[in-house]
N, C-alpha and C positions, 0 to 999 in steps of 0.2 A: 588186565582190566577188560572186563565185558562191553560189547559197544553196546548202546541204548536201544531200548526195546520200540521195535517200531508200532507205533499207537494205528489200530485198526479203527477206523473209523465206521459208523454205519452207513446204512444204505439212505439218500435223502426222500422223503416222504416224494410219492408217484401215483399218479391214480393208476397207471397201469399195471405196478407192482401191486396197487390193490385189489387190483382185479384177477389178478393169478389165480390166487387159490381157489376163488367160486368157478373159474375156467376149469382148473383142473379139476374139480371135485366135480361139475356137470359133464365134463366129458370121461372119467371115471365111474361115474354113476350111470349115465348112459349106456357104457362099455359093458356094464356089471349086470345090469337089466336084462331082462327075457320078458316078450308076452307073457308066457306062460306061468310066471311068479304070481304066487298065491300073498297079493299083497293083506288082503284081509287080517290073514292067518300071522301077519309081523307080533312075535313079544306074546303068543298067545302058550306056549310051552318052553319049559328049559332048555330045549335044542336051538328051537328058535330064537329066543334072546342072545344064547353064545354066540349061534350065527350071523344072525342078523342088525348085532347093537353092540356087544361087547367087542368082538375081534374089528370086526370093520372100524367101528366107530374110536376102537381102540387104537389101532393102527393110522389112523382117520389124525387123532390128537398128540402123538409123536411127530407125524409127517410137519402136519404145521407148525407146531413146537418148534422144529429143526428149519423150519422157514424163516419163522419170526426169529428166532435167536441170528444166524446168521444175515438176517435185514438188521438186526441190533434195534427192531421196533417195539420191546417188550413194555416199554414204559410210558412210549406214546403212545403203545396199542392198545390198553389194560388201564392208564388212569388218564382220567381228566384234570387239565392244573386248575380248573375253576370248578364249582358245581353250581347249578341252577338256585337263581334264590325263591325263584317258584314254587316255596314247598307246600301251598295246595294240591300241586300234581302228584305228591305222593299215594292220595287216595286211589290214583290207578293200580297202581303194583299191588296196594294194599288189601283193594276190592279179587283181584285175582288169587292172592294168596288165600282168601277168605273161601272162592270158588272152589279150588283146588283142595281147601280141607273140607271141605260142604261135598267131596265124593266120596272122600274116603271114608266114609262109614256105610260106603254101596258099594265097596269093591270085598268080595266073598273072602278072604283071607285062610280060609280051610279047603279052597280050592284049589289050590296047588302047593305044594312043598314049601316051607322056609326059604330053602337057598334057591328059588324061583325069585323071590321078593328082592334077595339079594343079589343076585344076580342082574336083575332089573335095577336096583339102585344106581348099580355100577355103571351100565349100561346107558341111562340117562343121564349120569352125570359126562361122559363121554362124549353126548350128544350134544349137551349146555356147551360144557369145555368148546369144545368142534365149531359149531354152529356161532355160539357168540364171539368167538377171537376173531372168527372169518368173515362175521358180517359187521358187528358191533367191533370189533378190533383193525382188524387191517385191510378193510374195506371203508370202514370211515376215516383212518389216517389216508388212503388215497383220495377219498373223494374232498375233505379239508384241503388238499392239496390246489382244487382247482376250482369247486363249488362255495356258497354258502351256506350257511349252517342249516339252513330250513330246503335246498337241496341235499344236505347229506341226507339230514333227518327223511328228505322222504323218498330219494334213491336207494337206502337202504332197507325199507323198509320194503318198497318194490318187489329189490330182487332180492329178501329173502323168501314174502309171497313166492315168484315166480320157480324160483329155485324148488320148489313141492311140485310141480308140473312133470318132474319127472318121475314121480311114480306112477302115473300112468304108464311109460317104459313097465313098470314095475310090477303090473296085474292091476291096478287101482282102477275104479270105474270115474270115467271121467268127467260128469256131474257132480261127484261127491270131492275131485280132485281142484275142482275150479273153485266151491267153496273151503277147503282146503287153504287151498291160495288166496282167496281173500281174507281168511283167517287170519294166517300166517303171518299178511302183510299187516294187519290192524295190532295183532299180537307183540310182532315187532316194537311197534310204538311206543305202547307200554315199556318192551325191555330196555330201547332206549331212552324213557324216562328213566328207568332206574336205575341205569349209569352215569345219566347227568346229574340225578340227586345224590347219589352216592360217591361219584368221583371216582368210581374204578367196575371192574366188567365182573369182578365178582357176585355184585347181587345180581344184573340178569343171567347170568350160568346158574346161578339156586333157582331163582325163579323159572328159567327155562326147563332145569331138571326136575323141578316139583309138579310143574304141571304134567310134561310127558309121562312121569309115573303114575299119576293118577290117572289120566287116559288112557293108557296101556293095561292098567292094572285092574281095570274097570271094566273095558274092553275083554280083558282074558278072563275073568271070572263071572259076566255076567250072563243070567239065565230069565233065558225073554219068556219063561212063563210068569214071571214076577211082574204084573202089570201095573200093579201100583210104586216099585223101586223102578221100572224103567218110566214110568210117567214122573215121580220125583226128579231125577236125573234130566229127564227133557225140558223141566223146568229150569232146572240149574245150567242150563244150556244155553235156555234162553238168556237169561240174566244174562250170562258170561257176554254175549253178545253187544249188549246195551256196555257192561263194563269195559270191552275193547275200544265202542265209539268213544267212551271217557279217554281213554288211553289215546285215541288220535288228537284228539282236542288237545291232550295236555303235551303230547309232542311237541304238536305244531306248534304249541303256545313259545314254548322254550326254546325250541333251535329261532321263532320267531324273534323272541325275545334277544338273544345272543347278537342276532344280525343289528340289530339295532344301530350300533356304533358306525358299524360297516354302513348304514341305508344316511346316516346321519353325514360321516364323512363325505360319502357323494353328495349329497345335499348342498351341502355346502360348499364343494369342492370349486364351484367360480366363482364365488366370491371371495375376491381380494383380501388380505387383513388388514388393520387398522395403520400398518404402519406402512401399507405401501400407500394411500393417501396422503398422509404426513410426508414421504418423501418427495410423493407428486406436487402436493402444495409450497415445499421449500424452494424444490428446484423451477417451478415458476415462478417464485417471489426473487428468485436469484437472474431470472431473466429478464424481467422489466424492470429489476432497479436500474439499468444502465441507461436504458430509453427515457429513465424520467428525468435521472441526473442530467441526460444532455438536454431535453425541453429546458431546462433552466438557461 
């Protein structure tokens, strides 16, 4: 007779287990940095994408794969048991997808090979994968851990912002890195609205991989003697800008909204219930009947 299999339990939710991974991928990304890197030039040729997006990135979403499976976080990390009844805020994500296909008919597509496009597919989906487990996944099961929900919502959204500061390490110039980083963090927002509407990390890994391919793709075939496609495009910039403020607002509304219970229970939390009254009033009507019986 075989003795019973000993049940492995997982790891319990930590905010410092959630902070691992963005630890280690800032001080691997650091390590990996040169002044000297031509950050412009990221995703602009087929060398550069293998290099620079597929392997890394690729290597990038095994590593944590092999995290999260071994935390056994795959289910709190990936779905939500509730989803937002907010579903006005979906016009964030929506407005973004809209952005997102409003470039691609400005990105050159004879400008580079096929398996350039496809290669870049992969590549960002890499990036979504990577980037959403690590901030939207096992960055918000650590911060639930010790924060409120309108602290997760906007620590995370922080230090994905901040977490783009490192490419300046990178060759990036660092005016265009700090807007960047405000991007990122408004960006954020959005992606987690559309985890709380949907209930799992899959649609912001689509959403995350949709856009960086049209920025990347736009980026590498575009020819700044076309001044009327690049003043289109700066228009479409703009916009996106205005749709991110949408996207904070409808964050904030919903990790707001979530707290609710939570801001409620403290609320109320010294006030007695009804029955500890009723007990106080018994047990004094039980003390002066005796003083009145002996007046008699």
């Amino acid at each position: 007779m075989h003795p019973p299999r000993r049940r492995r339990w997982p790891v319990p939710p930590s905010l410092l287990v959630g902070l691992v991974p963005i630890v280690v991928f800032a001080a691997v990304s650091a390590w990996r940095s040169r002044p000297s890197d031509d950050y412009a030039t990221l995703g602009q040729t087929v060398d550069s994408v293998v290099r620079a997006l597929v392997v890394p990135e690729g290597i990038a979403v095994v590593a944590l794969a092999v995290f999260v499976t071994a935390l056994g976080w795959w289910r709190i990390a990936t779905v939500d048991r509730t989803r937002t009844p907010l579903r006005w805020t979906m016009v964030a994500p929506l407005l973004i997808v809209l952005v997102a296909l409003a470039r691609l008919p400005f990105v050159d597509w004879s400008a580079l090979p096929p398996h350039y496009f496809l290669l870049l597919t992969v590549g960002v989906l890499f990036v979504g994968v990577f980037e959403e487990l690590m901030t939207r996944g096992v960055l918000l099961v650590g911060l639930r851990r010790r924060v409120p929900e309108i602290g997760v919502w906007a620590i995370s959204c922080a230090l994905f912002g901040v977490l783009h500061l490192l490419n300046v390490l990178g060759g990036a110039e660092v005016d265009a890195t700090l807007l960047q980083v405000v991007f990122a963090a408004s960006f954020g927002s959005t992606l987690y609205v559309a985890r709380r509407l949907t209930g799992n990390l899959l649609a912001p890994v689509l959403l995350h991989a949709f856009w960086d391919f049209g920025s990347i793709g736009f980026s590498a075939t575009a020819g700044f003697e076309d001044r009327g496609r690049l003043i289109a495009v700066g228009l479409i910039g703009l916009f996106s800008f205005a749709v991110l403020v949408l996207g904070i607002v409808a964050g904030a509304l919903v990790a707001w909204r979530d707290d609710r219970p939570r801001r409620l229970a403290k609320q109320w939390r010294s006030v007695p219930p009804m029955a500890a009254f009723a007990l106080e009033a018994r047990g004094t009507a039980s003390v002066e009947a005796p003083a009145g019986l002996a007046s008699r």
